[in-house]
N, CA and C of each residue as an Amber inpcrd file, in Angstrom:
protein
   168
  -6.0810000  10.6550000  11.7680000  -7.1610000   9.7700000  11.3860000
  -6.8230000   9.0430000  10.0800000  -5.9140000   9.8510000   9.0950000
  -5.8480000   9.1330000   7.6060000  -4.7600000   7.8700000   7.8890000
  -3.5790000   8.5140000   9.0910000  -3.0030000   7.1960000   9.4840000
  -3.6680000   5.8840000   9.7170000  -4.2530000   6.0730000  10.6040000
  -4.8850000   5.2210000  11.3660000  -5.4050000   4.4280000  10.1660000
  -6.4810000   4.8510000   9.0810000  -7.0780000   4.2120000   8.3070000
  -5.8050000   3.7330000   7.2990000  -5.0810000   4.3410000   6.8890000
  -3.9260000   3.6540000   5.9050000  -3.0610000   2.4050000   6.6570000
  -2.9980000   2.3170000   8.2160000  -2.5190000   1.6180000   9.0720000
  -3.2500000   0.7810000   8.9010000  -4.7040000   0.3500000   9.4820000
  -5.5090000  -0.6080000   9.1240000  -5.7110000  -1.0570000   7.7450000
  -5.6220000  -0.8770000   6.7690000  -6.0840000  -1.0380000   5.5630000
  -4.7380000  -1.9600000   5.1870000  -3.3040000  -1.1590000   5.7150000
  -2.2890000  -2.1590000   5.1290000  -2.8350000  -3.3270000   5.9860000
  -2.5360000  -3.6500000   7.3980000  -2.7230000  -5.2310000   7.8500000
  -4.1410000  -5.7680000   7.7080000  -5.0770000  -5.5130000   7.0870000
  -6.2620000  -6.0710000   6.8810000  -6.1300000  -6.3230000   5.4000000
  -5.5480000  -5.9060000   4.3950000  -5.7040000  -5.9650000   2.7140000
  -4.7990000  -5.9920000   2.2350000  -3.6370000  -5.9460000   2.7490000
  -1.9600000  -5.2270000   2.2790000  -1.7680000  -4.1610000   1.5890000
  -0.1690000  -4.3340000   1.0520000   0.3190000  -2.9470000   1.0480000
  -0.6230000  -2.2950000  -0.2890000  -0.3230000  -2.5220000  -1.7620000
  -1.0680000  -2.1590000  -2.8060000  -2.3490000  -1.8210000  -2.4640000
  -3.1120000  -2.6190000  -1.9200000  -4.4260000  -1.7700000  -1.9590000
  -4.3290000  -0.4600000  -0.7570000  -3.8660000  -0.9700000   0.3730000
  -3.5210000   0.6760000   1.3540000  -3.3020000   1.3050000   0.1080000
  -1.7850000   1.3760000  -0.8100000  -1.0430000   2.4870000  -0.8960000
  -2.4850000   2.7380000  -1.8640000  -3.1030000   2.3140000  -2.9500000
  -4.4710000   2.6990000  -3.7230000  -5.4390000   3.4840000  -2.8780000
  -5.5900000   3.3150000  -1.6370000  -6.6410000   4.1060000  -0.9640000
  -6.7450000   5.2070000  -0.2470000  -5.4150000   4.9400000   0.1000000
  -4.6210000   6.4790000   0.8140000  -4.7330000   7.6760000  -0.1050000
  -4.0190000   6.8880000  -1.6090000  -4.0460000   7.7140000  -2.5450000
  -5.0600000   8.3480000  -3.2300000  -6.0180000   7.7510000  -3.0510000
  -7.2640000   7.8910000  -3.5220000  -8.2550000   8.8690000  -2.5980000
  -8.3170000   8.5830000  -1.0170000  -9.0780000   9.6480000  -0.2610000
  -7.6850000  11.0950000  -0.4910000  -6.4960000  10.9260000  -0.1620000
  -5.8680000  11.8240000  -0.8210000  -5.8900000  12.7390000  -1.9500000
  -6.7140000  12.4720000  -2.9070000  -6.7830000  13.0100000  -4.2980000
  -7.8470000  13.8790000  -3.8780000  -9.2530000  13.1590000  -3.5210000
 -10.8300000  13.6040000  -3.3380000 -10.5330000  15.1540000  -3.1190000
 -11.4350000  15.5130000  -4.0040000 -12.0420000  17.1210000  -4.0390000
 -12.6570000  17.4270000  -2.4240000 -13.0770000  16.3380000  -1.6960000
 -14.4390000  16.3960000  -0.1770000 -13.1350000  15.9940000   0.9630000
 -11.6920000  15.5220000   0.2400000 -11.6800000  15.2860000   1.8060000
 -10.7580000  16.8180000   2.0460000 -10.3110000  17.1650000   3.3480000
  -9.6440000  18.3970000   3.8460000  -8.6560000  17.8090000   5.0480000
  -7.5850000  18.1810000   4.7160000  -6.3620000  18.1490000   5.7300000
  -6.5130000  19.4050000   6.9350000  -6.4470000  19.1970000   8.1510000
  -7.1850000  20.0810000   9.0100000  -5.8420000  19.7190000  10.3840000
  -4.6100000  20.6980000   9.7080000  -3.7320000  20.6120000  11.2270000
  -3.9320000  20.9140000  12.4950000  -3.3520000  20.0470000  12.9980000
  -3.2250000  20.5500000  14.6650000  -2.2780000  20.6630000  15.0800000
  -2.1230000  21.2810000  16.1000000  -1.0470000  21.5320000  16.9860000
  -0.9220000  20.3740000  17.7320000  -0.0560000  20.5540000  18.3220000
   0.0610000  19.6910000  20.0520000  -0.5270000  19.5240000  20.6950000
  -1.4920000  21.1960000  21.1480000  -1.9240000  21.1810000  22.3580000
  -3.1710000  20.5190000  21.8940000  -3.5200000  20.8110000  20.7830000
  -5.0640000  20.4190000  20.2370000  -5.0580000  18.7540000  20.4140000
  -4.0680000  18.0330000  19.9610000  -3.7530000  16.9450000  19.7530000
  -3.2570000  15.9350000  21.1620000  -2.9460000  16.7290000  22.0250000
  -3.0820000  16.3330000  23.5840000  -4.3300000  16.7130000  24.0220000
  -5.0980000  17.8710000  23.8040000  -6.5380000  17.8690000  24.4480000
  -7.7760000  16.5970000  23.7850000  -7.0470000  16.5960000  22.2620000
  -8.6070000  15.0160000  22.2760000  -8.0080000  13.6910000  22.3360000
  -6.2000000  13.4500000  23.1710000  -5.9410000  12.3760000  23.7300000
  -7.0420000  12.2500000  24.8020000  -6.9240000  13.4950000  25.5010000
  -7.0720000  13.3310000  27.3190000  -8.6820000  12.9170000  26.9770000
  -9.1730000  13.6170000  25.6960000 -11.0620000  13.2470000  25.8290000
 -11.2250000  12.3260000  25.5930000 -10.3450000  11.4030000  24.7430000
 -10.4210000  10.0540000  24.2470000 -10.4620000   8.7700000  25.5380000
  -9.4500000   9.0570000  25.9700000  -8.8820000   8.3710000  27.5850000
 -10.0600000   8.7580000  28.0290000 -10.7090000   9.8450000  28.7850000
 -11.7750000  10.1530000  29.4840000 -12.7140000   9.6380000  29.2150000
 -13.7860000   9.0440000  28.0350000 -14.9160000   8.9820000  27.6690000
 -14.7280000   7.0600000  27.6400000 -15.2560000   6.5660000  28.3410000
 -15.4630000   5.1130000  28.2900000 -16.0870000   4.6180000  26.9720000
 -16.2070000   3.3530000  26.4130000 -16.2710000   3.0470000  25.3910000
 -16.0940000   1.5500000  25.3710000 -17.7480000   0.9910000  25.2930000
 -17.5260000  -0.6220000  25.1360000 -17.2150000  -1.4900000  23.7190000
 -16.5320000  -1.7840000  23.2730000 -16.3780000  -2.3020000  22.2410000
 -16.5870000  -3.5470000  22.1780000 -17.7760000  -4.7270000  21.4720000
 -17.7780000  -6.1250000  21.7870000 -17.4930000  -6.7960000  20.2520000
């Protein structure tokens, strides 16, 4: 998820402010790094794919 948001943030604002914000939810006392495995990480592909989702 922090990808994703450091991914967007570079092509919407560029690089300096990404690398500032990454660094910044990075620092926070509230946020928590929470690994997964594989399998975990293939089971909320397949829910992701599964669950329809209109975006307009």
């Amino acid at each position: 998820m922090l990808s994703e948001f450091a991914t967007l943030m570079l092509y919407q604002i560029g690089n300096i402010a990404a690398v500032e914000a990454l660094s910044t939810v990075r620092q926070s006392r509230t946020f928590n790094i929470l690994p997964v495995g594989k399998a975990t990480f293939d089971a909320a592909c397949e829910e992701f794919e599964r669950v329809p989702v209109d975006i307009e």
